[in-house]
BALOBA-1460 file (C-alpha; in Angstrom, 3 decimals):
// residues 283
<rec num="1" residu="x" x="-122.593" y="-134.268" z="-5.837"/>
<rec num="2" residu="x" x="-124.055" y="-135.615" z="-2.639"/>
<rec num="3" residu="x" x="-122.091" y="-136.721" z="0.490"/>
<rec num="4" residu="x" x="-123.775" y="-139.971" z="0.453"/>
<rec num="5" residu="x" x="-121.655" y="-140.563" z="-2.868"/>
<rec num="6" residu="x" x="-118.598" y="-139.178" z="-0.863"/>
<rec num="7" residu="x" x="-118.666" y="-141.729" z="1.440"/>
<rec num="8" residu="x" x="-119.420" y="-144.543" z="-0.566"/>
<rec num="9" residu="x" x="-116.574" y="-143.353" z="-2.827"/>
<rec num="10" residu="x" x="-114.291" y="-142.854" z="0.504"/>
<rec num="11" residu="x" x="-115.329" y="-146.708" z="1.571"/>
<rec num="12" residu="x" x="-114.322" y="-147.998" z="-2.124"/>
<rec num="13" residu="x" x="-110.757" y="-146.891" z="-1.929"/>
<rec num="14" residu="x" x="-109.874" y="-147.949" z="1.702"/>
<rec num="15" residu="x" x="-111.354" y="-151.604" z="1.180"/>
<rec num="16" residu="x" x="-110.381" y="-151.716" z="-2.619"/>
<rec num="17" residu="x" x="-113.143" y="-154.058" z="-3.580"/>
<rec num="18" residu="x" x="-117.196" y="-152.863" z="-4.173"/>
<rec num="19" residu="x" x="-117.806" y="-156.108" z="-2.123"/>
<rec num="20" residu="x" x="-115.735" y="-155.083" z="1.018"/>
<rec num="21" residu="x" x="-116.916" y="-151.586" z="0.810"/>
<rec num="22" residu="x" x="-120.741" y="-152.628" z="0.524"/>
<rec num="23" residu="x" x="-119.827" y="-154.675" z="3.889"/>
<rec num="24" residu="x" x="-118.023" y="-151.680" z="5.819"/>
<rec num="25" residu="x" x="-120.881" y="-149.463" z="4.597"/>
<rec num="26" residu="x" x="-123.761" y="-152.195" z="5.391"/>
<rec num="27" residu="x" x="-125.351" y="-151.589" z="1.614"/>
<rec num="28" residu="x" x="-125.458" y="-153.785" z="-1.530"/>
<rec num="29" residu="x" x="-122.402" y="-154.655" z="-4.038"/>
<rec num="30" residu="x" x="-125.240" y="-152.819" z="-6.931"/>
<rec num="31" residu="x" x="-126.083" y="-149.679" z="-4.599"/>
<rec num="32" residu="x" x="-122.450" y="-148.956" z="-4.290"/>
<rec num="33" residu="x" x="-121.703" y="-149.285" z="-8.332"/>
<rec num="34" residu="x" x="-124.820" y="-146.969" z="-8.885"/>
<rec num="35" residu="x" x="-123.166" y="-144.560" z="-6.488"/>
<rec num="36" residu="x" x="-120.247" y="-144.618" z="-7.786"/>
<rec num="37" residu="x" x="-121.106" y="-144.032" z="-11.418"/>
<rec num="38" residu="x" x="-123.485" y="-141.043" z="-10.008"/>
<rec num="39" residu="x" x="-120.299" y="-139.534" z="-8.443"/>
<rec num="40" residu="x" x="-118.130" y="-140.154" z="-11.747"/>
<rec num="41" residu="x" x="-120.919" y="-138.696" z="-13.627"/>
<rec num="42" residu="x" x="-121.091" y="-135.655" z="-11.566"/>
<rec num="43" residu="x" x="-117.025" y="-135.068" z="-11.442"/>
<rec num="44" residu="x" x="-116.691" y="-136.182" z="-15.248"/>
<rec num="45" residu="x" x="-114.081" y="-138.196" z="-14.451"/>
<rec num="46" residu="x" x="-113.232" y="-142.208" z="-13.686"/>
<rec num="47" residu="x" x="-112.181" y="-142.098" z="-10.413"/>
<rec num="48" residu="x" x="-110.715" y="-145.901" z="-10.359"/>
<rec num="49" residu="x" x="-109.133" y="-148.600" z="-12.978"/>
<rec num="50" residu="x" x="-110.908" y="-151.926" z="-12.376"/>
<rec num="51" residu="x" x="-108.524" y="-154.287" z="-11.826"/>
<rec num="52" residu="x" x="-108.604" y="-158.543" z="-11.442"/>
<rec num="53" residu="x" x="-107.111" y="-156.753" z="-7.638"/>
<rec num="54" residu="x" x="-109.446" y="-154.908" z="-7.267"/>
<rec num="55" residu="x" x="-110.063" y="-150.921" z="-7.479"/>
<rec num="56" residu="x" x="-107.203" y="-148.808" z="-7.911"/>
<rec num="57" residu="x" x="-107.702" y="-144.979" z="-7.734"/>
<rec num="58" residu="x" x="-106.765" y="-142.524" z="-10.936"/>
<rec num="59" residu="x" x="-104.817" y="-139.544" z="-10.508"/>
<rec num="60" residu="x" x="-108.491" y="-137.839" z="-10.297"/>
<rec num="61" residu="x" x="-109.421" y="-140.297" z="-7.782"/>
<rec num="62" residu="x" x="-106.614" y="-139.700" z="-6.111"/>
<rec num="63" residu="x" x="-107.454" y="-135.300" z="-5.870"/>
<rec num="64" residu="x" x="-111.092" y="-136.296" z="-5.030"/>
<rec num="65" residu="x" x="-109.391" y="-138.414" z="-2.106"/>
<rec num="66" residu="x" x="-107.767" y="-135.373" z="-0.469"/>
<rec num="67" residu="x" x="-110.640" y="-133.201" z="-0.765"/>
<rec num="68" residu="x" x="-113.316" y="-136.182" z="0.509"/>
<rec num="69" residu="x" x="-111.379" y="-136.667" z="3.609"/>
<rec num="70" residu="x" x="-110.971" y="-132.926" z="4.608"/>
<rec num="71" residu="x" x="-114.920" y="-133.100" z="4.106"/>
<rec num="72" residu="x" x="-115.156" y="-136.055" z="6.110"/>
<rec num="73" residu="x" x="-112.841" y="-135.101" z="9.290"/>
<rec num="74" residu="x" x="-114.960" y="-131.636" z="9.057"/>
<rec num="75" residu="x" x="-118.427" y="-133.837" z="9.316"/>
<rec num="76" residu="x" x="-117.040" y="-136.338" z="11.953"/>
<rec num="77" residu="x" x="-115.916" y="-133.500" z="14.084"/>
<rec num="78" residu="x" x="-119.376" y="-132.183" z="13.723"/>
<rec num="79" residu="x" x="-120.967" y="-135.597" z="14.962"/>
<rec num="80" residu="x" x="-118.276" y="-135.854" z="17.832"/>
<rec num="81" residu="x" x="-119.242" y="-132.951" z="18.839"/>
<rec num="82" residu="x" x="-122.578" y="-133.328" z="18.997"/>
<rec num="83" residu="x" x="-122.938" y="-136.772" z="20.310"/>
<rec num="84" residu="x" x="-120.217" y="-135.852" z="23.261"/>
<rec num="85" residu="x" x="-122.799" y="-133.429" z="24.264"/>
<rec num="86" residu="x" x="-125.097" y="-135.909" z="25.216"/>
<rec num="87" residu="x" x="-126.284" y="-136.092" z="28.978"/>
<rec num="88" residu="x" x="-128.770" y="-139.192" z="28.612"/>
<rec num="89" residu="x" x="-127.327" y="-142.435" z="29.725"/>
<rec num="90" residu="x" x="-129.247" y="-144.103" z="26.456"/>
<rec num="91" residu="x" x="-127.890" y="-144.713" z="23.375"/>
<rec num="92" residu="x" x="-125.009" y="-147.150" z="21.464"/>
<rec num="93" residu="x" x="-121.425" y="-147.267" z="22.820"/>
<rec num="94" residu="x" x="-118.871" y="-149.232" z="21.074"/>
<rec num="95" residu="x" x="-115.877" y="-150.846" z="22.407"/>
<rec num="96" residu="x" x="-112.728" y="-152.430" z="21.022"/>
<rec num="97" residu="x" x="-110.092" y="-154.719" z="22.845"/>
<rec num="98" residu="x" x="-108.208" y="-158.005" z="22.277"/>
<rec num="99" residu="x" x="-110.536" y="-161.150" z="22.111"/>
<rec num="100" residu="x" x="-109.031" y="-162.756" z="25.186"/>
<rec num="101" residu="x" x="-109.440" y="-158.970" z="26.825"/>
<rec num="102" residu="x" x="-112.793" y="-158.426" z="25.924"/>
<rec num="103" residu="x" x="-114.187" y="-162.305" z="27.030"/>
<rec num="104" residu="x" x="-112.144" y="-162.388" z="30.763"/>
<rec num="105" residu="x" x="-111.842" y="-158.807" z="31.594"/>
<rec num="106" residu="x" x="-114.091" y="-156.251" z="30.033"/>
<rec num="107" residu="x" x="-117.174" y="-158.741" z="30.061"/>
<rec num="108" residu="x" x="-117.871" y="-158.910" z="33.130"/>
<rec num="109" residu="x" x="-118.153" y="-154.973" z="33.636"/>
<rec num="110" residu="x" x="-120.348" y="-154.620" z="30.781"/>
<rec num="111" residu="x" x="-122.472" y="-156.982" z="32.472"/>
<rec num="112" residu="x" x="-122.795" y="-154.850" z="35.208"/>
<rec num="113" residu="x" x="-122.979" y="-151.803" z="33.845"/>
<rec num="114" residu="x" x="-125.898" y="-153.442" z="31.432"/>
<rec num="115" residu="x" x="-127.388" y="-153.728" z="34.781"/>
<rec num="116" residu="x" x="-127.333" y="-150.176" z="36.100"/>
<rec num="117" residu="x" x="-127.935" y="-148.894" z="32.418"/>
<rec num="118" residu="x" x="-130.126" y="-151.043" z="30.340"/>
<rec num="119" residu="x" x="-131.009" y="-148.323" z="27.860"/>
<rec num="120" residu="x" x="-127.107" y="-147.990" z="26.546"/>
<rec num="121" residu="x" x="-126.639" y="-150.549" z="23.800"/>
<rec num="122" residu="x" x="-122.819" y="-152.135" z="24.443"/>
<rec num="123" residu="x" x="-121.654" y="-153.217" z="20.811"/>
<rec num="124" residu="x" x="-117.621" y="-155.055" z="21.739"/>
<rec num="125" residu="x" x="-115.325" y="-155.551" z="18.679"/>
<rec num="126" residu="x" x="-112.624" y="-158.034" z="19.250"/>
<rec num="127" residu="x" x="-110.159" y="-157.602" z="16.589"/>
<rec num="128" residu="x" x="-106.688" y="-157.398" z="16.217"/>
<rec num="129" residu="x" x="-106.953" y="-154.013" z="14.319"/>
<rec num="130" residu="x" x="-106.609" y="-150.797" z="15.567"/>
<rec num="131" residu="x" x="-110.351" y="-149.064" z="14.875"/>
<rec num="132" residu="x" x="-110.716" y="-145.210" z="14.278"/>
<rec num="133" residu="x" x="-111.479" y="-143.108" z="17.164"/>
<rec num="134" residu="x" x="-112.041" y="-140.064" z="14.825"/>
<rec num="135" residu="x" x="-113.679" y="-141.772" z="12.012"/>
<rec num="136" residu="x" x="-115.849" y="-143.380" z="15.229"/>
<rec num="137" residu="x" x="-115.371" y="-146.678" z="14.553"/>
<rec num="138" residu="x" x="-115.202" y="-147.377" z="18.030"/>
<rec num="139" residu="x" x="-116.071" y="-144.734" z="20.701"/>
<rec num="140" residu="x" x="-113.801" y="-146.298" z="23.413"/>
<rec num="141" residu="x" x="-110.622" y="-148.017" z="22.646"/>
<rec num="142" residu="x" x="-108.612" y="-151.148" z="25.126"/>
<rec num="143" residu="x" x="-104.982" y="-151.322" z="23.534"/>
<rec num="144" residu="x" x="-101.286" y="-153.087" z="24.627"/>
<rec num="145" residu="x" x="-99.597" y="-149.303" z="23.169"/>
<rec num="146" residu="x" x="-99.989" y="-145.996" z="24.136"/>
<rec num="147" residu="x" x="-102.203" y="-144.459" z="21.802"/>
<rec num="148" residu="x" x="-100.436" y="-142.049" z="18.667"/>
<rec num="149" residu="x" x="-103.299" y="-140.385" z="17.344"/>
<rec num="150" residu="x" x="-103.558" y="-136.619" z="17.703"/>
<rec num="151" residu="x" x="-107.067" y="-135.282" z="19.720"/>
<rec num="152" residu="x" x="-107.240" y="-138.903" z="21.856"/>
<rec num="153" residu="x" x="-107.515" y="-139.011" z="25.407"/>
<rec num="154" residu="x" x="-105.965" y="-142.253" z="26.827"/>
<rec num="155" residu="x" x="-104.574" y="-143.064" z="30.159"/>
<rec num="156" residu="x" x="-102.714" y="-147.032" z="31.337"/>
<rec num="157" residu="x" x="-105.160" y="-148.504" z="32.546"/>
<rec num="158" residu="x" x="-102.934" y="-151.545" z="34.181"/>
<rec num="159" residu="x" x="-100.059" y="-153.489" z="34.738"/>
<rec num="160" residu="x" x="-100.982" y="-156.949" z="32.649"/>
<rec num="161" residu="x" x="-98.504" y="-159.739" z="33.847"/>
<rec num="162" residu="x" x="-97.562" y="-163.284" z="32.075"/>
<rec num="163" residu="x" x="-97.275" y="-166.677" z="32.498"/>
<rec num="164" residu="x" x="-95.631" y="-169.550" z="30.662"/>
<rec num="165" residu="x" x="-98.680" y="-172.824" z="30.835"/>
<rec num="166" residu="x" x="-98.987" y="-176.190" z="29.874"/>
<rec num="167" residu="x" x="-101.316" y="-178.549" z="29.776"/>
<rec num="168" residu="x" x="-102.168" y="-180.146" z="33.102"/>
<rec num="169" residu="x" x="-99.927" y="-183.440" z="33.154"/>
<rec num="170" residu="x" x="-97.821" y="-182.562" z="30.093"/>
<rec num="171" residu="x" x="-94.166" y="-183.223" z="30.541"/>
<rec num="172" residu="x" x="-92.247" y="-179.724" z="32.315"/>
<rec num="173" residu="x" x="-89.897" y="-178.294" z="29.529"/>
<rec num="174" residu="x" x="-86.169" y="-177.322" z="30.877"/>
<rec num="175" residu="x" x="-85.483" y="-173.850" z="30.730"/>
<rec num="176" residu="x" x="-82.253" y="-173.295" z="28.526"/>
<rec num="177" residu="x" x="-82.978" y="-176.253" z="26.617"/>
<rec num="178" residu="x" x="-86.602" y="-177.336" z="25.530"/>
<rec num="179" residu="x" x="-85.822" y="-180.054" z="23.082"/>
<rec num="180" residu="x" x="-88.986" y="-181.993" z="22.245"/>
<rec num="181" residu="x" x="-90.953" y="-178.945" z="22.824"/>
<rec num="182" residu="x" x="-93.691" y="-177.530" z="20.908"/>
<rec num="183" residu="x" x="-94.311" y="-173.482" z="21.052"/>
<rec num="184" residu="x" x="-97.298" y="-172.346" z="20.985"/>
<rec num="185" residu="x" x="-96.721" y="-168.103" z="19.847"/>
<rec num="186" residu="x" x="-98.215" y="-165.161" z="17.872"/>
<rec num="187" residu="x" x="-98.721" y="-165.476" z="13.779"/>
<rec num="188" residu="x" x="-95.334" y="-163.672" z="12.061"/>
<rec num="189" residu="x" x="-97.346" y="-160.359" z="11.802"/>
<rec num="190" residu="x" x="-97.047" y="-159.938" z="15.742"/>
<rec num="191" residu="x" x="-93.096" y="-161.911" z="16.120"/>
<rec num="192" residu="x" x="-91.612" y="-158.956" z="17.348"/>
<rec num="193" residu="x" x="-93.932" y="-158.974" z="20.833"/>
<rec num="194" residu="x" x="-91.644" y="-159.707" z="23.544"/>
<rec num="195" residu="x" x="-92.996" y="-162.274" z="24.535"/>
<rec num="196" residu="x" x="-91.795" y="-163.994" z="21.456"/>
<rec num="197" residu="x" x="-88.298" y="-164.030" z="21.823"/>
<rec num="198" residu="x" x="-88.258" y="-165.042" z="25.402"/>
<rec num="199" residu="x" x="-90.149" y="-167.807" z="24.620"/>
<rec num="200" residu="x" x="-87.645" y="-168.737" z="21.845"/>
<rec num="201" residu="x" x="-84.863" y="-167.391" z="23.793"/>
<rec num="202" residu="x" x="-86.241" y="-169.477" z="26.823"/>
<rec num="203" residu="x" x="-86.078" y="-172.741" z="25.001"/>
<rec num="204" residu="x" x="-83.575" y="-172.400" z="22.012"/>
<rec num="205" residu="x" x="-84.084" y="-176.328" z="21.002"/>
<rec num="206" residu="x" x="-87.779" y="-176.034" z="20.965"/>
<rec num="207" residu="x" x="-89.237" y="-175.770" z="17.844"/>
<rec num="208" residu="x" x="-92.726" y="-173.507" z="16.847"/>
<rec num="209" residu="x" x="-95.771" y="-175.929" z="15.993"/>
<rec num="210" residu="x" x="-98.464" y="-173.443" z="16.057"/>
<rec num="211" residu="x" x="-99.616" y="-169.620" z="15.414"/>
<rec num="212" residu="x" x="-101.936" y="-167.360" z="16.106"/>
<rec num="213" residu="x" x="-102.703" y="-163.887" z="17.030"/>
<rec num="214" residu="x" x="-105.526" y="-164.884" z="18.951"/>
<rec num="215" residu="x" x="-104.495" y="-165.427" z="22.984"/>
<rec num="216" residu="x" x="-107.641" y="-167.600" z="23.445"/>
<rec num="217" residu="x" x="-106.875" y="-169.669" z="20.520"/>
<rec num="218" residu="x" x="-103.193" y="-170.174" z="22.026"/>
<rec num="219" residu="x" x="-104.851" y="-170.871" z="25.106"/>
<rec num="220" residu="x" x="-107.048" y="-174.066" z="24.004"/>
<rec num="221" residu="x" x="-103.928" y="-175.316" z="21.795"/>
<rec num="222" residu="x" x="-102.307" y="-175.619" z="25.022"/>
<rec num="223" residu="x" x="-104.626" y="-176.970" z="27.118"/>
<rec num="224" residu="x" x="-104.944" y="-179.859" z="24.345"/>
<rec num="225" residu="x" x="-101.396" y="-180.185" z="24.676"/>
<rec num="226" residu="x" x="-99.786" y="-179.191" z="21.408"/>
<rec num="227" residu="x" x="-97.013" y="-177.213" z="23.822"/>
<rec num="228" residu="x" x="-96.442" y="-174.358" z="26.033"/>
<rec num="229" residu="x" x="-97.519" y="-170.866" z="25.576"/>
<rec num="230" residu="x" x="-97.240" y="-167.610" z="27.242"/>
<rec num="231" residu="x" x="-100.468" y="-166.346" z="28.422"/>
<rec num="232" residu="x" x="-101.884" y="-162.932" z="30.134"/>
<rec num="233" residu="x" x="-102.426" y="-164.382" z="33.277"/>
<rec num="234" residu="x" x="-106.581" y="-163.399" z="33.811"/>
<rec num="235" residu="x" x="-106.692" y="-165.383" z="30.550"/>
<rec num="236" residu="x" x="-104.315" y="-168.882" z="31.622"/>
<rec num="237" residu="x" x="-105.119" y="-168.856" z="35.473"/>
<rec num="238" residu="x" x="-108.732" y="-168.563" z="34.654"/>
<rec num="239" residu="x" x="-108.901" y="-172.060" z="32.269"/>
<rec num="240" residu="x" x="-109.566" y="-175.522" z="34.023"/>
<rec num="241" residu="x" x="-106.684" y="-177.804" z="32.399"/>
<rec num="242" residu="x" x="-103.818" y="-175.585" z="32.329"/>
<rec num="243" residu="x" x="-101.219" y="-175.235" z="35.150"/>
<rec num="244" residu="x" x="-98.467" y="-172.286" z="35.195"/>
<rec num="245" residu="x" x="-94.719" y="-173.280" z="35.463"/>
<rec num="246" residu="x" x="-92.194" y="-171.338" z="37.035"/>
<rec num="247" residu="x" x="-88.738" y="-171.175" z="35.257"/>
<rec num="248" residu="x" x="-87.378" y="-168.619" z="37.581"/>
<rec num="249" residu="x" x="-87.875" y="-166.049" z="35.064"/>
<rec num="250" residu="x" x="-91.646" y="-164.605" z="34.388"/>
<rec num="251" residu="x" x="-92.113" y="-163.829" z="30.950"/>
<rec num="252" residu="x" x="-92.086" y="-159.680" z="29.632"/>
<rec num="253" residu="x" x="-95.455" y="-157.920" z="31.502"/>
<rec num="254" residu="x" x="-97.172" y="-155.044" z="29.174"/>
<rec num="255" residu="x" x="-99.272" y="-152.767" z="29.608"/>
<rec num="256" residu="x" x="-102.977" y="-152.032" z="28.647"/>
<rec num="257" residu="x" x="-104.159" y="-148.378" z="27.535"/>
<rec num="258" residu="x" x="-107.566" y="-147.261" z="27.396"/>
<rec num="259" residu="x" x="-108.192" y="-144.394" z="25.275"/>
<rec num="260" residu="x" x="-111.035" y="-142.466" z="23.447"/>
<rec num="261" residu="x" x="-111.591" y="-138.953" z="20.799"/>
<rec num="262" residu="x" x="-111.565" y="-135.982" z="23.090"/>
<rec num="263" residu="x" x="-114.680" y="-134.744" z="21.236"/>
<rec num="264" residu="x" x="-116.585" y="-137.756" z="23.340"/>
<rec num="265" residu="x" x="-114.758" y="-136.516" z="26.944"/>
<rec num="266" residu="x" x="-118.671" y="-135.568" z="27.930"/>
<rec num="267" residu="x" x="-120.537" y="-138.457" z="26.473"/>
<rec num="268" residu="x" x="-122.593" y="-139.854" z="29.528"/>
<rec num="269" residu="x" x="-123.013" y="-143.091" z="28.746"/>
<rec num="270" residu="x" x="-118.788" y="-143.137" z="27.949"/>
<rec num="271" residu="x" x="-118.203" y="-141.558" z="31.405"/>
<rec num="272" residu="x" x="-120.178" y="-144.071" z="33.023"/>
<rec num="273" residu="x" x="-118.552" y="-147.118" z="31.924"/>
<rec num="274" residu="x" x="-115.271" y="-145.696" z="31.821"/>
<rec num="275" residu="x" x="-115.513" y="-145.166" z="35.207"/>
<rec num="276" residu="x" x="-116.481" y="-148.492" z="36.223"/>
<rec num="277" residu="x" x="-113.981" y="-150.032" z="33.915"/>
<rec num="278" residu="x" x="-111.201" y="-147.853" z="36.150"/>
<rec num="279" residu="x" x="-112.613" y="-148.681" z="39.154"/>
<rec num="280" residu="x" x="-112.943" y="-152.669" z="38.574"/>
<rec num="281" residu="x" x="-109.462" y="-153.263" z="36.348"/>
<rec num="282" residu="x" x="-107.089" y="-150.348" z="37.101"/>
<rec num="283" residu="x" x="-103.890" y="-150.624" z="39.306"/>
């Protein structure tokens, strides 16, 4: 049994398809089957049905689960450790924040930083997911809640305020009323964001006409008019076309967290751009 098979194994049940798993793993749909039947071979047992939904673990898939994580925490730590040793400012460095986040805010550090360290590779994720600072999915984390996870360093990095924006020369709504209004909000999956209900709260006779969890996205619906939206303000100020309104009420602020594994506290090229990222966007 070879870790290699461990992890492709490990990959298989979190995506639940050999194509999604070939993706996160950055292999071929074949080389993962192979691996897998090498690893059922060598257990002696199936370790997933095959299903029209894709794979679904046995109850011996599901023991080998336990056992591959423990032995994958155990060789994680052992990288984090490692790598967080590291004095050279060379290397990769991955990031993860918000799309809107990483475009107005973060890139224009990075850009420096690039500057004053041109042998650290930058790789920035913009996803709505939460990555893994443990499983080092991302090495340095931007976030609107406090991070949960146990052995993560994190800190609020600032105070993010809102603004409600239409689209230059598009009719004012009435606050307490907004009939003939179009919202512009998050996708269901984010509705409970506060920002959500004062909007709706806000104007009670508007009606929603679009979605998204992207802010940018939101952002260019409203400059094209579709309806007002609440925007972080670095994102709404900054766009030619859109003018903020002021209902005598500014929509909920929240804050931004910056967090990263506490194996990684001594990583150089971390330090470095943590630093700057404090020293430009902190309150």
């Amino acid at each position: 049994m070879e870790w290699s098979d461990l992890r492709v194994f490990l990959a298989i049940a979190r995506e639940g398809t050999l194509g999604a798993a070939a993706r996160k793993l950055g292999q071929t749909q074949p080389t993962m089957g192979r691996r897998l039947q090498a690893l059922e071979r060598a257990v002696g047992h199936k370790l997933f049905q095959r299903t029209k939904a894709g794979f679904v673990l046995t109850d011996e898939g599901a023991a080998v689960l336990n056992h591959a994580e423990r032995m994958e925490e155990e060789a994680l730590a052992f990288q984090r450790q490692l790598t967080g040793q590291e004095k050279q400012l060379d290397g990769m460095l991955r990031i993860t924040s918000s799309d809107w986040f990483a475009e107005y805010l973060l890139a224009p550090v990075i850009a420096d930083f690039s500057k004053r360290h041109p042998r650290v590779v930058v790789e920035l994720l913009s996803d709505s997911r939460f990555f893994s600072l443990s499983r080092r999915e991302a090495d340095l984390a931007f976030r609107i809640t406090p991070f949960d996870e146990p052995d993560v360093v994190s800190r609020k990095l600032l105070h993010m305020p809102y603004g409600v924006y239409v689209a230059a020369g598009h009719p004012l709504p009435r606050a307490g009323d907004g009939a003939g209004t179009g919202l512009i909000t998050m996708d269901i999956a984010f509705s409970g964001m506060p920002d959500v209900a004062w909007l709706q709260r806000t104007f009670p006779n508007a009606r929603v006409v679009f979605r998204s969890n992207a802010r940018a996205i939101q952002a260019q619906m409203c400059v094209r008019g579709a309806g007002v939206a609440v925007l972080p303000r670095p994102l709404g100020d900054a766009i030619d076309g859109l003018q903020r309104i002021d209902l005598g009420e500014a929509p909920p602020t929240r804050e931004t967290w910056v967090g990263y594994h506490r194996d990684m506290r001594r990583l150089a090229r971390l330090r470095a751009l943590l630093d700057l990222v404090v020293a430009r966007l902190a309150d």
